[in-house]
N, C-alpha and C positions, 0 to 999 in steps of 0.2 A: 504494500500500500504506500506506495513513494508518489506522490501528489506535489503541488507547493502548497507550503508551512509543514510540510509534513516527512516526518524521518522515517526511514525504514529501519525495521529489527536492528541489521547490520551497522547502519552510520547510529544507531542510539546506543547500543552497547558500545562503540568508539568514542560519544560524545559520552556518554554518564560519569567516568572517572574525573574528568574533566570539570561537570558540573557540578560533582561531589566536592572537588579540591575548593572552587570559586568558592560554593557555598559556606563550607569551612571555614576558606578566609575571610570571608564577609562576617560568618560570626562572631570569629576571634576580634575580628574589627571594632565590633559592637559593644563586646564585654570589658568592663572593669578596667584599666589597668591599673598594673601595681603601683605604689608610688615609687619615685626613684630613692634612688638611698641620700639623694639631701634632706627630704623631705622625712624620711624614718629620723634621720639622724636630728634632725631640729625637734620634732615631736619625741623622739624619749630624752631630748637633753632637756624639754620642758615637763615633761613627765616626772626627770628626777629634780628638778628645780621645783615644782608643786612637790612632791611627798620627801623631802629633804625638808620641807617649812610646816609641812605638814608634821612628819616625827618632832619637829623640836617646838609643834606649835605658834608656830610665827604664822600670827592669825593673820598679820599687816600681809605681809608678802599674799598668801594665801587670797586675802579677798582682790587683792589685788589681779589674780590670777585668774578670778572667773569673770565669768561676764554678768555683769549686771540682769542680765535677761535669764539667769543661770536657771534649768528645769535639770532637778535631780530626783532619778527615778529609782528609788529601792524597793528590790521584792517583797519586803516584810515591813518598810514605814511607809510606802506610797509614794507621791510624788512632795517633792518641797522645792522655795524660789531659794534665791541670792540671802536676802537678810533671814529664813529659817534655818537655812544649811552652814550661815555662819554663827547665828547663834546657837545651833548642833555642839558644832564644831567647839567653841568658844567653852558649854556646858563641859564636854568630853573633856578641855583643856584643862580646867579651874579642877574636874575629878581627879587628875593626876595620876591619869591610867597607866602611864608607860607606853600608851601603842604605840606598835612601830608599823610601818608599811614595808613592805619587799618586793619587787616585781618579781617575779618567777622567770627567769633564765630562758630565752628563747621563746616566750609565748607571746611576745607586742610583734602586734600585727600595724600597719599604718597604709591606709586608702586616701588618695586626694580626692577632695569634693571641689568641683567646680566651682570657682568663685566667692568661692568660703571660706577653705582652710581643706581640714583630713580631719578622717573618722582612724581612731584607734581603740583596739579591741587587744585584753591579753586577759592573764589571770596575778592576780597580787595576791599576800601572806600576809594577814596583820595578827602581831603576836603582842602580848600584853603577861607580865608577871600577876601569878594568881596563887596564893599562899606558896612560894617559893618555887611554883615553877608556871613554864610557859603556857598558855591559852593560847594555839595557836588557830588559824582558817582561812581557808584558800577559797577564793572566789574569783568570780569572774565578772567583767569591767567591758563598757565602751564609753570611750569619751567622743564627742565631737568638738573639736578645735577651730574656732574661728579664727581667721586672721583680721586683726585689728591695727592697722599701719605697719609699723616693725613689729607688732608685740602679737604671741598668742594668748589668745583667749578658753578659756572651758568654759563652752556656751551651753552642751546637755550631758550628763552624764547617767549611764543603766549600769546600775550595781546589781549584781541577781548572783543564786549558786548559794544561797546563807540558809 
């Protein structure tokens, strides 16, 4: 059935490979990419810049660090803004719990969002002394980072995994 518009058996089993390959690279076209490693590298060196002020409570630095529009999303407290999550933050300090934050070795993830900043995704360890030994738990995190001039921001963050 070789007509025009129209392929026969033979020329479509020659073209299919062909249109398999295109279609594939159209996909991969379409999908995600990763961020380049400037873009990891700037987001965990603000990563450890927030939980370095965070462990010694340096509230100052810390609110400085989020964004005013801050939506923080925990599985087990719900959602809270900018002035709840500092004065979280502020309570936990004044208890004098010891926590500590730890990222876990190899699990930051970092995606560039369009014209915003980058979403980053890993799992963190916060550990606190409890009648002489550690309370430790591992969870898992996504921040989204805006970019605010030079400076990033933690505009949302999903804490879950508690």
């Amino acid at each position: 059935m070789s007509g025009k518009g129209r392929f026969s058996l033979s020329q479509y089993r020659k073209a299919a490979p062909v249109a398999l390959l295109l279609a594939s690279m159209a996909s991969m076209a379409t999908t995600a990419p990763m961020a380049d490693e400037n873009l990891f590298e700037q987001i965990k060196a603000q990563d450890q810049r927030f939980f370095d002020a965070f462990n010694a409570c340096d509230i100052d630095t810390m609110a400085q660090m989020f964004s005013p529009w801050l939506e923080f999303y925990h599985d087990l407290s719900g959602l809270s803004d900018f002035e709840q999550t500092m004065q979280a933050t502020r309570n936990n300090c004044q208890r004098n719990l010891g926590l500590e934050r730890t990222l876990i070795e190899g699990s930051l993830k970092v995606y560039p969002v369009k014209e915003l900043g980058a979403i980053q995704t890993g799992k963190h360890r916060f550990c606190h002394p409890v009648e002489g030994t550690m309370d430790c738990g591992t969870f898992e995190f996504l921040h989204i980072w805006k970019r605010d001039g030079e400076q990033w921001k933690i505009h949302r963050v999903v804490s879950y995994g508690h």
